[in-house]
C-alpha positions in Angstrom: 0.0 0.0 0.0 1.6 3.7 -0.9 2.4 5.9 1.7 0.0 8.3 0.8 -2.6 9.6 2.7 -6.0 9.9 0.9 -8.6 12.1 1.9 -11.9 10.6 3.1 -14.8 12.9 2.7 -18.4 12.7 1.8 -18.8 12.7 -2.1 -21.1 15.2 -1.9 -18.5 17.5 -0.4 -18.1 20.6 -2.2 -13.9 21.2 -3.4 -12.9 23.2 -0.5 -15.5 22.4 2.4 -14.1 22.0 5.4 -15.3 18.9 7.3 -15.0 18.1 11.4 -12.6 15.6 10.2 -10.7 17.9 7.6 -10.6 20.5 9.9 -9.2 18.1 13.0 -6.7 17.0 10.2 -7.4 12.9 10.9 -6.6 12.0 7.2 -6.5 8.1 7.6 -4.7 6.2 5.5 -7.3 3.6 4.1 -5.6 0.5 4.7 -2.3 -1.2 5.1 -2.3 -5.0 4.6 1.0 -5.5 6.6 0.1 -4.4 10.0 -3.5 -6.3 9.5 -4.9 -2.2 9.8 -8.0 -1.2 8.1 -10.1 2.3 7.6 -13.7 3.1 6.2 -14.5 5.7 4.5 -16.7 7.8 6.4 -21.0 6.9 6.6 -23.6 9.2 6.6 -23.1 10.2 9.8 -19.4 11.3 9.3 -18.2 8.6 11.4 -15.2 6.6 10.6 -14.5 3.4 11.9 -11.8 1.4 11.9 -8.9 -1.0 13.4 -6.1 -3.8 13.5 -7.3 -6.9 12.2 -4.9 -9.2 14.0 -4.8 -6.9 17.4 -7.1 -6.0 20.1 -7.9 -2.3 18.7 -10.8 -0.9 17.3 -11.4 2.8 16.6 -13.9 5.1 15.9 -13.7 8.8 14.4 -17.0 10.6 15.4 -18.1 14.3 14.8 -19.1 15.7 18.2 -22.3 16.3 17.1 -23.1 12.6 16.3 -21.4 11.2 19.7 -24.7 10.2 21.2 -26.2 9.1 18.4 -23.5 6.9 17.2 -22.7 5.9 21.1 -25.7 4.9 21.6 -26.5 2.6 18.8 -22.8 1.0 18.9 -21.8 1.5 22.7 -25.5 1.2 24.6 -26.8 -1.6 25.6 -27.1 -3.2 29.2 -23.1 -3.9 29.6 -21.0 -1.0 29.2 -18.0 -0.6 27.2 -14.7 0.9 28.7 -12.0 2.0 26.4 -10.2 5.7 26.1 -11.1 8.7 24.2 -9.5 11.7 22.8 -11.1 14.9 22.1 -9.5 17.0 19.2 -9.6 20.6 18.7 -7.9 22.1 15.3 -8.8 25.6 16.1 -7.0 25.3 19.4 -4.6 22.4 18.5 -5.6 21.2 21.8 -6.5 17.3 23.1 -7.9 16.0 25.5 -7.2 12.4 26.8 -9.7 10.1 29.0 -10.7 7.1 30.1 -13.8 5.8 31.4 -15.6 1.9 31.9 -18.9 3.5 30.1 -17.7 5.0 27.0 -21.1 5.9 25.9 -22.3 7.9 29.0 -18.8 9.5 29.4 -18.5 10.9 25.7 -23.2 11.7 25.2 -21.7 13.8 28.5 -18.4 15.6 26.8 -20.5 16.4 24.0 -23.1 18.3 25.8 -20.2 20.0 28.2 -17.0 19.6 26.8 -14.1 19.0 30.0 -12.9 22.5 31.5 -9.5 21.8 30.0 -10.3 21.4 26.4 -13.1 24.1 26.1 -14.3 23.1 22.7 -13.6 20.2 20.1 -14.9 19.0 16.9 -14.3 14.9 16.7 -14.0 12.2 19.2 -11.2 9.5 18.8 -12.5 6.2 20.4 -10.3 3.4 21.2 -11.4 0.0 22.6 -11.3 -3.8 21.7 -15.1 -3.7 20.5 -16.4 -5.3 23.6 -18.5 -4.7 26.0 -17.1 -4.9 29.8 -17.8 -8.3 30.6 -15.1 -9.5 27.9 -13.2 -6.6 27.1 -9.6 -6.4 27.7 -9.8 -2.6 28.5 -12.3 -3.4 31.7 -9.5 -3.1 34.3 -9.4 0.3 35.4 -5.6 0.5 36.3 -5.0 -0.7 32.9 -6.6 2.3 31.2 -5.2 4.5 33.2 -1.7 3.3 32.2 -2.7 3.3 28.2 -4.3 7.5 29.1 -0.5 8.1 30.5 1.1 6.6 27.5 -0.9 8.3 25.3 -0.2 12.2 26.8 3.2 11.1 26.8 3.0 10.1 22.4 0.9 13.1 21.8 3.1 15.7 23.7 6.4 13.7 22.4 5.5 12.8 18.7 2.9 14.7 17.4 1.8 19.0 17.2 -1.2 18.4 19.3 -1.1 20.2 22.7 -2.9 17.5 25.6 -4.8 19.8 27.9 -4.8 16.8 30.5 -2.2 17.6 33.3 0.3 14.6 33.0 -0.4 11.6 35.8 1.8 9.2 37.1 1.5 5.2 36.0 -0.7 3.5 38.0 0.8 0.2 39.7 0.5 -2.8 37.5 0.9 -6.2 37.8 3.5 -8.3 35.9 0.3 -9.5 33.4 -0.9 -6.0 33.0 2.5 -5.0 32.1 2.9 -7.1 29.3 -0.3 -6.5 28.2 0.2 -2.7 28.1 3.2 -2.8 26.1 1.3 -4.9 23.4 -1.9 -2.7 23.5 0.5 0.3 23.7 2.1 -0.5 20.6 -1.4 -1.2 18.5 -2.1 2.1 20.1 0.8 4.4 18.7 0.5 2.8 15.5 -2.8 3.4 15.0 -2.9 7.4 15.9 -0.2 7.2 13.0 -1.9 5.4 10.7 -4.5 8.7 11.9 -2.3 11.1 11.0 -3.0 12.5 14.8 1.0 11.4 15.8 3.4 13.0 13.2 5.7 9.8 13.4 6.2 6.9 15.7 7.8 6.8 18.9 11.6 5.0 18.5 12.9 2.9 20.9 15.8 3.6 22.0 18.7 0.9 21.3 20.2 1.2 25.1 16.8 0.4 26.9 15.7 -2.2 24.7 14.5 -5.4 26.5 16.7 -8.6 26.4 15.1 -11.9 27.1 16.2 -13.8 30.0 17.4 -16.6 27.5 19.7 -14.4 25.7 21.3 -12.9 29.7 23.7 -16.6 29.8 24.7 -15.7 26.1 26.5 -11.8 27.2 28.3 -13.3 30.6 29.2 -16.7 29.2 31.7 -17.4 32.6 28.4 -17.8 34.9 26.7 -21.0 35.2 22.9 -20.6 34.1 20.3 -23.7 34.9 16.4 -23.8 35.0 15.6 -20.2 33.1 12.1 -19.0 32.8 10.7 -15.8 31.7 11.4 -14.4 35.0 13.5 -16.5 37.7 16.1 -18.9 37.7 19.1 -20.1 39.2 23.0 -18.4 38.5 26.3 -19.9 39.8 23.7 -22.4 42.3 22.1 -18.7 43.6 18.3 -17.6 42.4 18.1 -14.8 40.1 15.4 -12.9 39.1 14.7 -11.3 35.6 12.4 -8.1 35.7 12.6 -5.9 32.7 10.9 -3.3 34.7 8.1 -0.5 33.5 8.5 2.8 32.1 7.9 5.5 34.5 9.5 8.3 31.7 7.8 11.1 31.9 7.5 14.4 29.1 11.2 16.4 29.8 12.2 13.8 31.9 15.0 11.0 31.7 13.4 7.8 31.6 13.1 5.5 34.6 12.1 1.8 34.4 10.7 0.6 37.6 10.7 -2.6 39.8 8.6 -3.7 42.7 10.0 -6.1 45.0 7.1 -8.0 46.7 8.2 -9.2 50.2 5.4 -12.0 50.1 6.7 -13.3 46.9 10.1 -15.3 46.3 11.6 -12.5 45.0 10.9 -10.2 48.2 11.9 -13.3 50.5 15.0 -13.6 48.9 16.2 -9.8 49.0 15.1 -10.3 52.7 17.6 -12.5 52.9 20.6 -11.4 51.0 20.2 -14.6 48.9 20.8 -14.2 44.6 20.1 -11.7 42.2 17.6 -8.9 40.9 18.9 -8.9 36.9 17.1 -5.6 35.2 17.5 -7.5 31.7 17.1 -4.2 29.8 19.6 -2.0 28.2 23.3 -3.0 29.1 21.9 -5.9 31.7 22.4 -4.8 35.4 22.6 -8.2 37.7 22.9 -7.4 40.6 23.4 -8.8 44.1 20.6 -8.7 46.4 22.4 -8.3 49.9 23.9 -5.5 47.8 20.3 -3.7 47.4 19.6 -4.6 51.0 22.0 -2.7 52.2 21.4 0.4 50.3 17.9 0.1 51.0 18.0 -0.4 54.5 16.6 3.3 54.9 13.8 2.0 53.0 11.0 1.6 55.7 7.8 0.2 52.9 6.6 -2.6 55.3 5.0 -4.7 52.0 7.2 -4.2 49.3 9.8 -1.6 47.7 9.6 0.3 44.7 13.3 0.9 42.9 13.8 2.9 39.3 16.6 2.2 37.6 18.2 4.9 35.8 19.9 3.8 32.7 21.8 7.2 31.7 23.5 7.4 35.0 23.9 3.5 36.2 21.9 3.7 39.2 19.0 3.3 41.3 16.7 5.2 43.7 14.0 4.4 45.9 12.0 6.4 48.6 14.0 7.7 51.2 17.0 6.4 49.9 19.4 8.3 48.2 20.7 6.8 44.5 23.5 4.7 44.7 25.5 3.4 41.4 25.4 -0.2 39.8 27.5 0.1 36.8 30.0 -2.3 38.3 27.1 -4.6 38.1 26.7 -4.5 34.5 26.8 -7.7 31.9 29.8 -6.5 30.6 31.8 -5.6 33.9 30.5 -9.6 34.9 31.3 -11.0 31.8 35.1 -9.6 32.3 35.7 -10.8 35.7 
């Protein structure tokens, strides 16, 4: 399919009207077989509707005027249907981000009284799975609140779009929802470019890209590795832990990635004890001893469990209360050497 992006108006449209869709500048591109994304062209009611075939997403494009209406017929019923929203202006250049577990009462209620923030907007961006809440994977409410952050971090970062939500930090996610995110995050980004609403997709960068726990044995090939799973196993006769950790970055901040350390679970126990390893397989691979983090956290008083953030730029971690201490000499490259 070209690159091009082809208008889709109403062929009664006079050269030169400007439609709610026109004027939001959402000029989809009608369909691109690799990515399993397809567009419609635009009904009578000026609604677009649309998705990725082979993903979760499915999106709708609806003039403000018809967001009840088209709600109502496609979103009603006696199960709601959560999902996200945003809310484009083109005479402001301003968006609006939300969430909400009834998409149909939330947006027949923006479109009567737009949210103080936004003031005005001409089209509604919908984003769910298509289902209604008792089978929909967007029914977890932490969940959407992670995808909201992500995407007022895209639009500020890779698009001309000003979000008129304040920015909120990521809710606390289990290791399920994390994964999940990232592959609804992705469907996500690549369909507001496929809209035209991001000006290009958001790169990852090569230093923080994940590395599988299978591939950690591979860059310190003088350690003994046995019984490796996605997330545990066993180094030099010790346990070690793989945690990838989740993206706290933030607009005009460095990014963070985060990990929880549970004291209930195995992981928690263990740093309790000063027994094996917490590896941050991400970026240059940080394995580090965990009587090592017990001691620097000691000043850590979290009775249940301890949040730490890695910072990748500057080899170390933080955590409440505790002030950052370095772990470049914990690197797979410095282990790999000894």
């Amino acid at each position: 399919m070209a690159n091009s992006a082809p208008e889709v108006v109403p062929e009664s449209a006079d050269e030169g009207e400007t439609t709610p869709l026109k004027a939001a500048k959402v000029e989809p591109i009608l369909e691109d077989q690799a990515h399993g994304w397809e567009i419609f062209p635009r009904d009578e009611n000026g609604t677009i509707r649309g998705g990725i075939r082979l993903g979760q997403l499915r999106v709708w494009i609806v003039p403000r005027d018809k967001l009840a209406l088209v709600t109502k017929a496609e979103l009603g019923g006696s199960l709601t249907h959560p999902g996200l929203y945003v809310l484009l202006d083109s005479g402001t250049k301003l968006a609006y981000v939300g969430e909400s577990h009834d998409l149909q009462s939330r947006l027949t209620g923006h479109a009567k009284s737009p949210p103080k923030e936004q003031g005005d907007f001409e089209v509604a961006l919908i984003l769910n799975d298509g289902r209604n809440s008792a089978h929909s994977v967007y029914n977890e409410h932490t969940l959407r609140q992670a995808i909201e952050q992500s995407i007022v971090v895209l639009l500020s970062e890779q698009s001309s779009w000003k979000v008129s939500n304040k920015v909120k930090g990521s809710p606390p996610l289990s290791m399920f929802q994390r994964i999940l995110l990232g592959h609804l995050n992705r469907e996500v980004a690549f369909a507001l470019y496929q809209l035209r609403i991001l000006d290009r997709l958001p790169q990852k960068r090569p230093a923080e890209q994940e590395v599988s726990s299978a591939e950690v044995p591979k860059l310190i090939p003088n350690h003994r590795f046995e019984d490796l799973s996605v997330f545990s196993g066993m180094m030099d006769g010790m346990p070690i832990y793989f945690r990838p950790g989740a993206d706290k970055h933030k607009v005009g901040q460095r990014s963070r990635w985060q990990v929880t350390i549970p004291y209930g679970e195995s992981l928690g126990i263990d740093f309790k004890a000063g027994r094996g390893f917490l590896c941050l397989n991400r970026g240059p691979v940080y394995i580090v001893p965990l009587t090592y983090l017990r001691e620097k956290l000691k000043e850590n008083k979290a009775k249940h469990k301890i949040d730490i953030f890695f910072d990748l730029e500057r080899d170390s971690v933080s955590s409440a209360g505790v002030e950052p201490f370095i772990v470049a000499q914990f690197t797979a490259e410095k282990l790999s050497s000894e």
